[in-house]
C-alpha positions in Angstrom: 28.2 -39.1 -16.5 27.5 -36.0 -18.4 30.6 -34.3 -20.2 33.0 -32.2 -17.7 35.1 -29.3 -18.3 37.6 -28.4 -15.7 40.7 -26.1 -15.5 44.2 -27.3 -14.5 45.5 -25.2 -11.9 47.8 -24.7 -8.9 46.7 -24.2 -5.2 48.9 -20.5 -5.3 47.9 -19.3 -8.1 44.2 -19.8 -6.9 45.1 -18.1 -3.0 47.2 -15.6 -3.8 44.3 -13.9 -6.2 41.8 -15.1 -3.7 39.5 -17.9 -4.0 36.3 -16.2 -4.0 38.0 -14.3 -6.8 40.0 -16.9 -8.8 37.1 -19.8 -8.3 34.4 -16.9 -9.0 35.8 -16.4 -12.4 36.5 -20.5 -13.7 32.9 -20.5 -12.8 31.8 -17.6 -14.5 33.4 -19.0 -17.7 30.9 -21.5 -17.7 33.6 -24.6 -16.6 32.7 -27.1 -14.7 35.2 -27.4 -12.4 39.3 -27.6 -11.3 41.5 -30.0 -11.5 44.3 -28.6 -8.7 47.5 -29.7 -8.4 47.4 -32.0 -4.9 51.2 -32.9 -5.9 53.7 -31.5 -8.1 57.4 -31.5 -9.2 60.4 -29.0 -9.5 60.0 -26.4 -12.3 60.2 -22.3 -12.6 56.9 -20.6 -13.6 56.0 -17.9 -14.9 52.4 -16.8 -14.3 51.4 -13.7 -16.0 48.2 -12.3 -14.1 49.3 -13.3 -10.1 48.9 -10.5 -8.2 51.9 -11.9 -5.8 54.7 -13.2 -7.9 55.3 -12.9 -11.6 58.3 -16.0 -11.4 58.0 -18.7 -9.1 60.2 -21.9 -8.0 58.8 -25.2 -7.2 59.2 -27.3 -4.0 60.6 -30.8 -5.8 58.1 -33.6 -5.0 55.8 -31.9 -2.5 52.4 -32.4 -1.7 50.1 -29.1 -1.3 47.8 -30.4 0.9 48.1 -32.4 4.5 48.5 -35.9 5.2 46.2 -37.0 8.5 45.1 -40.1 7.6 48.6 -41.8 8.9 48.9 -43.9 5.8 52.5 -42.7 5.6 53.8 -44.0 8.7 56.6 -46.8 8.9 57.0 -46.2 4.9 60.2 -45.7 3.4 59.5 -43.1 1.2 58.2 -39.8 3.5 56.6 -37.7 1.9 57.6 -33.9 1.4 54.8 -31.2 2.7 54.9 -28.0 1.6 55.2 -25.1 2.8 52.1 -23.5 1.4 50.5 -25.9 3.9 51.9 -24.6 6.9 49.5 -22.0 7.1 46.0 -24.2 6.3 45.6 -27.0 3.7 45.0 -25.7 0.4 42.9 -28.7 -0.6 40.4 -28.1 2.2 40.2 -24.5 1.5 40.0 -25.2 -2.1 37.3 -27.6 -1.7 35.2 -25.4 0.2 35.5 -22.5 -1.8 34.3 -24.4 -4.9 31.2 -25.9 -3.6 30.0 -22.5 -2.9 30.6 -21.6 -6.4 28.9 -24.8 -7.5 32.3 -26.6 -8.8 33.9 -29.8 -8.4 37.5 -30.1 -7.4 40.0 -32.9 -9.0 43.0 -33.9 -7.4 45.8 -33.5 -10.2 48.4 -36.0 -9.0 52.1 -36.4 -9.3 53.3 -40.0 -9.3 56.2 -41.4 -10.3 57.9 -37.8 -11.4 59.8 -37.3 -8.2 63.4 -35.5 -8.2 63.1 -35.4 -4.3 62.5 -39.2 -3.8 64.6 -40.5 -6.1 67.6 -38.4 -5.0 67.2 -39.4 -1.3 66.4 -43.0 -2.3 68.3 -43.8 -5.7 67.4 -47.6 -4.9 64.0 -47.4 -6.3 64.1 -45.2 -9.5 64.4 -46.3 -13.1 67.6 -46.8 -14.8 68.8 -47.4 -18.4 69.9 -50.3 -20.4 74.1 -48.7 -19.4 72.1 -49.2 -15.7 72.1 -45.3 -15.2 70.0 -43.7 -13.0 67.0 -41.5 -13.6 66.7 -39.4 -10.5 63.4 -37.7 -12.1 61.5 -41.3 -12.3 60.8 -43.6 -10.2 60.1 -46.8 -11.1 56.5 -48.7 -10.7 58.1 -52.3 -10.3 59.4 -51.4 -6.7 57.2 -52.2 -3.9 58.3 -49.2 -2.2 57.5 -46.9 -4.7 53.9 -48.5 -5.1 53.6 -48.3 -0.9 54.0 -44.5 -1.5 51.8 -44.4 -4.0 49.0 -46.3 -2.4 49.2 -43.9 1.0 49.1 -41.0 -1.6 45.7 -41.8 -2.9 44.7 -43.0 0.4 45.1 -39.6 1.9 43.7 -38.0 -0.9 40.4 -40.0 -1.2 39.2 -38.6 2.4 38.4 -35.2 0.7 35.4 -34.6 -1.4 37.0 -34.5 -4.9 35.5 -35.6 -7.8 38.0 -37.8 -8.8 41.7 -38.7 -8.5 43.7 -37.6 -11.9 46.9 -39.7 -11.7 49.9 -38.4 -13.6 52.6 -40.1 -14.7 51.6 -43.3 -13.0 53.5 -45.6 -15.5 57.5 -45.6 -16.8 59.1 -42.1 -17.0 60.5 -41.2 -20.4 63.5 -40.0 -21.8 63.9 -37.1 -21.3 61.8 -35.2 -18.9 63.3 -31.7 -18.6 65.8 -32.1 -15.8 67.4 -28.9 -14.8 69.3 -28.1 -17.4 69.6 -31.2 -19.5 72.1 -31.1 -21.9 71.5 -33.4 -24.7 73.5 -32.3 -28.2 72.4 -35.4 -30.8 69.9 -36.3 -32.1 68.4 -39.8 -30.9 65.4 -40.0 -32.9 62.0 -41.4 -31.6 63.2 -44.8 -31.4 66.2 -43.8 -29.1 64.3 -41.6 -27.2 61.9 -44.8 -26.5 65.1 -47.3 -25.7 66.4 -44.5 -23.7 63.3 -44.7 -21.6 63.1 -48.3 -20.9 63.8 -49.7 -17.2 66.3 -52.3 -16.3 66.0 -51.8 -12.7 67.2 -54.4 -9.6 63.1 -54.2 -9.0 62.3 -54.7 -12.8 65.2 -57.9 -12.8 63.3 -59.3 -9.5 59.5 -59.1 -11.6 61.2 -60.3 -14.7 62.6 -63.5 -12.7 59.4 -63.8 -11.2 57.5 -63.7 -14.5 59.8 -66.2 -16.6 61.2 -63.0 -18.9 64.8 -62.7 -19.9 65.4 -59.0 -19.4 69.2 -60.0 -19.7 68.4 -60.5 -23.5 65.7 -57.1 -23.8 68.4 -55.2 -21.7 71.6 -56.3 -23.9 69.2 -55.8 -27.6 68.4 -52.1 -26.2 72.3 -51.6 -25.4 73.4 -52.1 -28.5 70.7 -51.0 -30.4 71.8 -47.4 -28.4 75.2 -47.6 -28.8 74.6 -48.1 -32.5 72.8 -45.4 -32.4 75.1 -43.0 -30.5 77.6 -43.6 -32.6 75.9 -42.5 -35.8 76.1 -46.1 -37.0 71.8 -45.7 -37.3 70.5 -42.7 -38.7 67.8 -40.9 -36.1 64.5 -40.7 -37.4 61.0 -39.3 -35.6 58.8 -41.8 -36.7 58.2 -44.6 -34.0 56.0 -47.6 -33.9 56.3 -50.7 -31.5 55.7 -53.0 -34.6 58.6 -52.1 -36.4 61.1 -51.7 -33.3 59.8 -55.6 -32.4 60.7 -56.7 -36.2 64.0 -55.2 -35.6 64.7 -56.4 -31.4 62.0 -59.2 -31.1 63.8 -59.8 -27.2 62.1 -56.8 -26.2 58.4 -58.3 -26.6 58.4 -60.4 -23.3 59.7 -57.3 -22.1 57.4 -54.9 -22.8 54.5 -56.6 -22.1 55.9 -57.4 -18.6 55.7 -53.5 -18.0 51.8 -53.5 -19.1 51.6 -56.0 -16.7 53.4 -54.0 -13.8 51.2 -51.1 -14.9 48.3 -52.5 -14.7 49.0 -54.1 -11.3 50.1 -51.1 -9.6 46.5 -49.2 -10.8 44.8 -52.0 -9.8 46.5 -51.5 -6.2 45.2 -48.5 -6.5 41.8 -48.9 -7.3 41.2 -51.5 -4.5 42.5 -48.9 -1.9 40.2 -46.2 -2.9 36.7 -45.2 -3.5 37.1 -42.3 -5.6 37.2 -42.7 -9.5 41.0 -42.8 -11.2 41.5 -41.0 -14.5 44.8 -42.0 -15.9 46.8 -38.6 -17.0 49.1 -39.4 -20.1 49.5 -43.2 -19.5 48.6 -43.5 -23.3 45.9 -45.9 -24.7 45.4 -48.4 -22.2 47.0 -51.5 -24.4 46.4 -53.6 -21.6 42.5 -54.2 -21.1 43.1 -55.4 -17.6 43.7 -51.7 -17.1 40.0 -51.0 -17.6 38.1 -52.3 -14.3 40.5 -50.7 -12.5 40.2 -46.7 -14.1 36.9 -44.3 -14.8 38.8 -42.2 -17.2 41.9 -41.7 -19.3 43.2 -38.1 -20.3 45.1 -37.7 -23.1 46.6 -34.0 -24.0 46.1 -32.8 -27.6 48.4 -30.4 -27.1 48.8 -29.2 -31.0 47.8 -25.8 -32.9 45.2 -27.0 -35.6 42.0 -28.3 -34.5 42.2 -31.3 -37.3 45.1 -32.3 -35.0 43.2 -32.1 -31.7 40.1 -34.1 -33.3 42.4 -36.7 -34.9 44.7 -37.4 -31.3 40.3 -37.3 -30.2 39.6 -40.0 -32.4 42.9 -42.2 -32.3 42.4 -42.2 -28.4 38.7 -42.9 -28.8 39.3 -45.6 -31.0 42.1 -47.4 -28.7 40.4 -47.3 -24.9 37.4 -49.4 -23.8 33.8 -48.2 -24.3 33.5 -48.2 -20.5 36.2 -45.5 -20.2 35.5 -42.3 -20.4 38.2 -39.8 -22.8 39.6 -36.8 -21.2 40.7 -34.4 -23.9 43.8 -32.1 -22.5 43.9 -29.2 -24.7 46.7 -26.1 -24.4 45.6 -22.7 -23.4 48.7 -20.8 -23.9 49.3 -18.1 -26.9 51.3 -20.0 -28.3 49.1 -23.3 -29.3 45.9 -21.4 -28.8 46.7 -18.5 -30.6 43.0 -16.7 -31.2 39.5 -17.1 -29.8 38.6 -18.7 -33.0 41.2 -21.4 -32.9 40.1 -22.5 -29.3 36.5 -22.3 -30.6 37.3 -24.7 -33.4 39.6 -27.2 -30.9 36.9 -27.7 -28.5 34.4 -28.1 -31.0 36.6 -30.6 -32.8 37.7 -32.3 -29.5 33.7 -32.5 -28.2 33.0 -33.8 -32.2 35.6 -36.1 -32.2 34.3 -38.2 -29.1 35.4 -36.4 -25.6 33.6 -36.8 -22.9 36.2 -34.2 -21.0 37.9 -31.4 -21.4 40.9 -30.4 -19.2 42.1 -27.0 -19.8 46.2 -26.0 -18.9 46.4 -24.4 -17.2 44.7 -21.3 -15.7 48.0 -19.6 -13.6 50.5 -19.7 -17.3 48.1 -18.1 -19.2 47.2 -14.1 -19.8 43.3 -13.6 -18.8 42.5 -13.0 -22.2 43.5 -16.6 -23.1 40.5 -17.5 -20.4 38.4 -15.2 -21.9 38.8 -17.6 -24.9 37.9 -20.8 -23.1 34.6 -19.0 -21.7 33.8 -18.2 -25.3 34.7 -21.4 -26.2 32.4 -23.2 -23.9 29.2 -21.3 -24.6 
């Protein structure tokens, strides 16, 4: 495949300016096409050039386009609709709008980032080594959660999209901008990482299965934290999984258990569907039974300089399988992309470095002349 340059964007953003108008101009800046949000999380937006609404608040966990397939029924995890589909289906509309102006549509898609289901079903999200729930995460190892997932894509692969761009399909992280976290030390990279890890009643049922002792991972992370916490080990923000393993070598099992969960839950996926995957954020793919299953894998160089952008290029490039193509997410706000000559030199350094896509974010947060930029960018 030739290389691909796409837009993120959300369905209102895209409506409420007018499709023929919004779509018009993404393809008059020379991209290639969108990739819209087909599901999204909670959060408060401001978007500086909608002609409608200036501030706007996210449904939690809700789907912008509509189910008719009937791969939800009997699940137990239902999945939240919006109400910007109660009029038509934005993905439909959106579909059609772009193949009249000769684009291709992706299907941006929320996974395991769900507020909504993991408050209404706190059995099947992640929690912490002090077994804490994460409300914000659900958690890959449970069968329920990888049911939901399978009817999303399911659903999704009857449109004609270009491909399906899954977002966090992995672990959640720590932290994840919950409504107003409150966090007032510093935890370094490492914590951060423990913080993150998953000790779950589904994670103690795979571990059982699989011969691993999450007992021992679970109890090294928990006092490896509580160390931390009480300023017994200085925080730090460098990070590498070499150095933590020297230092808690019960974790390795562990961790490679979760490759393992990973890589079964995308092959799930793969099976189920027709359409390509591109893996949003997952990271480098360090398990290469991960690469049958996935077309491409987007990683977001999300940094000011363009040496920065062509070195996360290059470090990705070096990491994934040749058969996988490298998604390159850049930012298109002010502040990261401050000038037209700065996004002139990151896409040049991204395309340089090895890309074979570019994913722009996000065209409803930025001012218009921002876009300008890409256009220029581009040609």
């Amino acid at each position: 495949m030739s290389r691909f340059a796409a837009l993120w964007s959300y369905p209102w953003d895209l409506l409420d300016e007018g499709l023929d108008e919004s779509l018009g101009r993404i393809a008059a800046m020379g991209l290639d096409g969108v990739s819209l949000a087909a599901s999204y999380h909670a959060g408060m937006l401001l978007l500086p050039h909608n002609p409608r609404q200036r501030i706007r608040f996210l449904e939690d966990g809700a789907l912008y386009f509509r189910p008719h397939g009937g791969h939800f029924e009997g699940l137990a995890l239902q999945p939240r609709i919006s109400r910007l589909v109660e009029e038509r289906d934005p993905l439909v509309a959106v579909c059609a709008a772009a193949e009249r102006k000769g684009l291709e549509v992706v299907a941006w898609t929320i996974c395991n980032h769900n507020s909504y289901q993991g408050e209404r079903h706190p059995d099947v999200v992640m929690r912490n080594a002090f077994g804490d729930p994460y409300r914000y995460a659900l958690c890959p190892s449970h069968p329920d959660v990888g049911a939901y997932l399978q009817a999303l894509v399911q659903e999704l692969s009857d449109y004609p999209v270009r491909a399906l761009q899954l977002e966090s399909c992995g672990f959640m992280g720590f932290p994840h901008s919950y409504h107003h976290e409150k966090i007032r030390m510093h935890l370094g990279a490492t914590g951060r990482y423990l913080m993150g890890l998953c000790f779950c009643p589904a994670c103690e049922e795979v571990a059982q299965r699989e011969g691993v002792d999450l007992n021992a991972a679970r109890e090294a992370t928990r006092r490896y934290l509580e160390s931390i916490l009480a300023g017994r080990i200085p925080p730090t923000e460098t990070f590498s999984e070499e150095d933590l393993l020297d230092e808690l070598p019960q974790l390795a099992p562990y961790l490679r258990m979760r490759e393992r969960v990973i890589s079964r839950l995308v092959g799930r996926l793969h099976e189920t569907v027709e359409k390509p995957l591109n893996l949003l954020n997952l990271g480098a793919m360090p398990d290469p039974e991960l690469a049958p299953h996935v077309d491409e894998v987007t990683v977001c160089a999300y940094e000011v300089g363009a040496d920065a952008v062509a070195a996360t290029t290059r470090a990705a490039r070096g990491k994934i399988q040749p058969s996988v193509r490298l998604g390159i997410g850049i930012e298109a706000c002010p502040l990261l992309s401050p000038s037209e000559e700065n996004m002139v030199a990151k896409v040049r350094a991204a395309w340089d470095a090895g890309a074979d896509a570019l994913y722009f974010y996000n065209y409803g947060l930025v001012p218009l002349k921002s876009l300008d930029w890409i256009a220029k960018s581009l040609r």
